[in-house]
TIRO-2110 file (N, C-alpha, C; in Angstrom, 1 decimal):
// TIRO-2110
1.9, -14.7, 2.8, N, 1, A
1.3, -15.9, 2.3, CA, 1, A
-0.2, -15.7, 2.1, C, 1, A
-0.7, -14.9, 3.0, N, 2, A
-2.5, -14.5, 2.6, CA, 2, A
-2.7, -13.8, 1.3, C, 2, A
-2.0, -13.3, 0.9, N, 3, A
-2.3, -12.4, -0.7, CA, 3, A
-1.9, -13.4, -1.2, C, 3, A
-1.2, -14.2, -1.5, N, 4, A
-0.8, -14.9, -2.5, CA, 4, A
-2.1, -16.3, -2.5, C, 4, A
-2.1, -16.7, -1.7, N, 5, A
-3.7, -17.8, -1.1, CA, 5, A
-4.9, -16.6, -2.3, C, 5, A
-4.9, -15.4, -1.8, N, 6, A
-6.0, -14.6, -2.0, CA, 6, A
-6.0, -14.4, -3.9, C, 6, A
-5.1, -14.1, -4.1, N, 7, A
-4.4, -14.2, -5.3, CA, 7, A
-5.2, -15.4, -6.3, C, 7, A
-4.3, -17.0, -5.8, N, 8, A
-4.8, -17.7, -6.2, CA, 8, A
-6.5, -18.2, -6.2, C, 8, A
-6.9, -17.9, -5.5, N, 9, A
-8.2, -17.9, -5.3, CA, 9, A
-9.1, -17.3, -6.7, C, 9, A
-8.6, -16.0, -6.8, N, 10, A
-9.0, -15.3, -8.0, CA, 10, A
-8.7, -16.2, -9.0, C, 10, A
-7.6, -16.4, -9.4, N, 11, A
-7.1, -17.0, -10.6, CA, 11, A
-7.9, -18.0, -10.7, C, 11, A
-8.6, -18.5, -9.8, N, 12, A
-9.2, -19.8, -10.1, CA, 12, A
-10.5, -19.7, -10.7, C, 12, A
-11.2, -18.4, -10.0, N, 13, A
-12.8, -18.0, -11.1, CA, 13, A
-11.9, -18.6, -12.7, C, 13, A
-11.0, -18.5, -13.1, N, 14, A
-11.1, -18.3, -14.6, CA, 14, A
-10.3, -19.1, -14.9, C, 14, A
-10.0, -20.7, -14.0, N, 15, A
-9.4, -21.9, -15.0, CA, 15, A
-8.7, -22.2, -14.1, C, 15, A
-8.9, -23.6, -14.0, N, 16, A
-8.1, -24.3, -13.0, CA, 16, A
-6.8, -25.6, -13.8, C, 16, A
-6.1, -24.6, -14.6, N, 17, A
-5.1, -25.8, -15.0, CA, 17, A
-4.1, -26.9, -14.3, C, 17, A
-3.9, -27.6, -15.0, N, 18, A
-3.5, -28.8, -14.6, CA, 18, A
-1.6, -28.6, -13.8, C, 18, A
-1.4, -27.2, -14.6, N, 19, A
0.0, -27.1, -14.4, CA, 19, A
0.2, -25.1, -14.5, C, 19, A
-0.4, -25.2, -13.4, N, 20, A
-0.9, -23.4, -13.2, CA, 20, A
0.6, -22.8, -12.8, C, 20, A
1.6, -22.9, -12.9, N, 21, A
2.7, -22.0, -11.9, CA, 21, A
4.2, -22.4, -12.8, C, 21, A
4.8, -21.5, -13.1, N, 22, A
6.2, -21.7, -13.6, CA, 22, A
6.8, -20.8, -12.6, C, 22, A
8.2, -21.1, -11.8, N, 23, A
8.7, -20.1, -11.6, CA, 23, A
10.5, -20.3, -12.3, C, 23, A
10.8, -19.0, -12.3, N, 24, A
12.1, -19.0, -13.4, CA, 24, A
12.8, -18.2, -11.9, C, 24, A
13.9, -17.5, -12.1, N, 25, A
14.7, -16.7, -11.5, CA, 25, A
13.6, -15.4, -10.9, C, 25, A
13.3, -15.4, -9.3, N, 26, A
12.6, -14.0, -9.0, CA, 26, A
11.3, -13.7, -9.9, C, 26, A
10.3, -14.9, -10.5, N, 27, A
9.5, -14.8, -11.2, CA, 27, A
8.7, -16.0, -11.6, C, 27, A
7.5, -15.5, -10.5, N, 28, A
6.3, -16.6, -11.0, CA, 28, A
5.1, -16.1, -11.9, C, 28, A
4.9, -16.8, -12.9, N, 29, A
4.4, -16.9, -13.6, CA, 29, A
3.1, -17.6, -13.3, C, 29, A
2.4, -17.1, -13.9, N, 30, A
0.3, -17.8, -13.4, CA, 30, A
0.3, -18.3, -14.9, C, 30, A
0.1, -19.5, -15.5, N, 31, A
0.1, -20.1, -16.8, CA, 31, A
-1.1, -20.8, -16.9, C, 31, A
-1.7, -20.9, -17.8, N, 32, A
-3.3, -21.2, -18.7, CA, 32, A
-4.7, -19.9, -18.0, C, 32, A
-4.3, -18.6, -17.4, N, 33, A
-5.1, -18.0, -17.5, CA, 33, A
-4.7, -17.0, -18.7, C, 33, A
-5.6, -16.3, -19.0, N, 34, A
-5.7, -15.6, -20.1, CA, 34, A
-6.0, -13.9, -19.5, C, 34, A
-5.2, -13.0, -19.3, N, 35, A
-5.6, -11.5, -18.8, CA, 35, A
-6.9, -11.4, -19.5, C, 35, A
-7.1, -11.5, -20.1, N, 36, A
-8.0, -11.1, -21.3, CA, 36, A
-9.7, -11.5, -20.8, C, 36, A
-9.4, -12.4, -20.1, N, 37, A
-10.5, -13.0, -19.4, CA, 37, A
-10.8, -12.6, -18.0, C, 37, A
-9.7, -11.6, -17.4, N, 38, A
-9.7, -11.8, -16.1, CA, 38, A
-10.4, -10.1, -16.1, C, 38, A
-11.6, -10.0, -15.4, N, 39, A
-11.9, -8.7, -15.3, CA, 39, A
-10.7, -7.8, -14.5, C, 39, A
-11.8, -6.5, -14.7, N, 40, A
-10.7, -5.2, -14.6, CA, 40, A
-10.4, -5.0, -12.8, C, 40, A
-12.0, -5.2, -12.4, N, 41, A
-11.9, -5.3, -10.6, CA, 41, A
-10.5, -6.4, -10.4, C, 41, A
-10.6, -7.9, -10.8, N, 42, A
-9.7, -8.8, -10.2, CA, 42, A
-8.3, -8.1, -10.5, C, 42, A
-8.0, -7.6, -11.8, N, 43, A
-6.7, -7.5, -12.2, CA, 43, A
-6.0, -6.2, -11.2, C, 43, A
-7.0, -5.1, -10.5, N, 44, A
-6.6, -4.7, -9.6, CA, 44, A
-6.5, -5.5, -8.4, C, 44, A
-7.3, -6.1, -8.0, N, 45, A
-7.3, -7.2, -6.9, CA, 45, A
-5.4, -7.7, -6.7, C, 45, A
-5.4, -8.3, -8.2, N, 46, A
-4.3, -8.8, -8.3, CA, 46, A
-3.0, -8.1, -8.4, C, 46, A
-3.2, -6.8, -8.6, N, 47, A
-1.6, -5.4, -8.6, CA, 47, A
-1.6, -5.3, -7.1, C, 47, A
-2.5, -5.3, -6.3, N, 48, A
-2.3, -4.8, -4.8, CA, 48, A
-2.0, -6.5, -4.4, C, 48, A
-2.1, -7.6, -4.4, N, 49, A
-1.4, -8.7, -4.1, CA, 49, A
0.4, -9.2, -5.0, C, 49, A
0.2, -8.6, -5.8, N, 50, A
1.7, -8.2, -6.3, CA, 50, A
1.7, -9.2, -7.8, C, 50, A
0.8, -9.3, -8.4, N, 51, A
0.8, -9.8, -9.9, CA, 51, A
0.5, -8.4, -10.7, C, 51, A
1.5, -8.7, -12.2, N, 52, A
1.0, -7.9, -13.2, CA, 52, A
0.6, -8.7, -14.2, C, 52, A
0.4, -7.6, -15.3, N, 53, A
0.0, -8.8, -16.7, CA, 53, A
1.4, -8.6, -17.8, C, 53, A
1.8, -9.7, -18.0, N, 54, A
2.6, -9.0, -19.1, CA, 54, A
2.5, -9.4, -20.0, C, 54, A
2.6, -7.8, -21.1, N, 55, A
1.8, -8.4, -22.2, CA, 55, A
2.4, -8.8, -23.4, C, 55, A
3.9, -9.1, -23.5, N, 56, A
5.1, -10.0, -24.4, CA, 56, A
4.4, -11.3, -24.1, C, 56, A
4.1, -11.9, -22.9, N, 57, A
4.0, -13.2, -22.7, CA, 57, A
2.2, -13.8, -22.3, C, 57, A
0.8, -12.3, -22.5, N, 58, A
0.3, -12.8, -22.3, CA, 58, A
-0.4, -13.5, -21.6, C, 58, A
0.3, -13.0, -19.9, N, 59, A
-0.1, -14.0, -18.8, CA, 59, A
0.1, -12.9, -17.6, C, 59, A
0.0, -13.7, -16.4, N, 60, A
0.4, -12.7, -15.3, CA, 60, A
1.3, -13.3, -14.9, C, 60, A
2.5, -12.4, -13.5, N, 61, A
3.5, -12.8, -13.8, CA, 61, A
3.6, -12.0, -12.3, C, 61, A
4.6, -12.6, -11.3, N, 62, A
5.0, -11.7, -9.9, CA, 62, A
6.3, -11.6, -10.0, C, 62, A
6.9, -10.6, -8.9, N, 63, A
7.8, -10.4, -8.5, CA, 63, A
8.2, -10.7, -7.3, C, 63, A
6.8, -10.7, -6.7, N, 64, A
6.9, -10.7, -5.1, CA, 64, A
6.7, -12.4, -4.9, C, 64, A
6.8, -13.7, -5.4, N, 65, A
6.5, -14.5, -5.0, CA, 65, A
7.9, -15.6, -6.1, C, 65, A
8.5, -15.1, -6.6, N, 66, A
9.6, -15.6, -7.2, CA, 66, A
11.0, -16.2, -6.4, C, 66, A
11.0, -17.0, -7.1, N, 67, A
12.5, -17.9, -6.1, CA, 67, A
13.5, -16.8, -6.0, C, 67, A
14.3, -16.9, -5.0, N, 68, A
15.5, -16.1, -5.1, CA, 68, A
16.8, -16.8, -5.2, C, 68, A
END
């Protein structure tokens, strides 16, 4: 639960949307941040808490915090 708290934390330097989180099957998605915006230090910040970026969709995206 602390990396994911820590996680969002970051995500928030760069936008705090209204409707920040989709999860689908085993996959949460971080929605209205932009990788592109998010420095290189956070975005490692963010692989060692368990987000990537992906870049079909543009956004970051977990494995480790998805419904099962």
């Amino acid at each position: 639960m602390e990396q994911l708290i820590l996680a969002l934390q970051i995500f928030l330097k760069y936008g705090n949307p209204s409707r920040p989180t989709n999860c689908d099957h085993d996959e949460l998605t971080i929605c209205g941040i932009s990788p592109d915006d998010v420095s290189e230090e956070d975005k490692k910040k963010l692989a060692e808490f368990g987000f990537f970026v992906s870049e079909s969709d543009n956004c970051f995206k977990s494995f480790k915090y998805g419904s099962a």
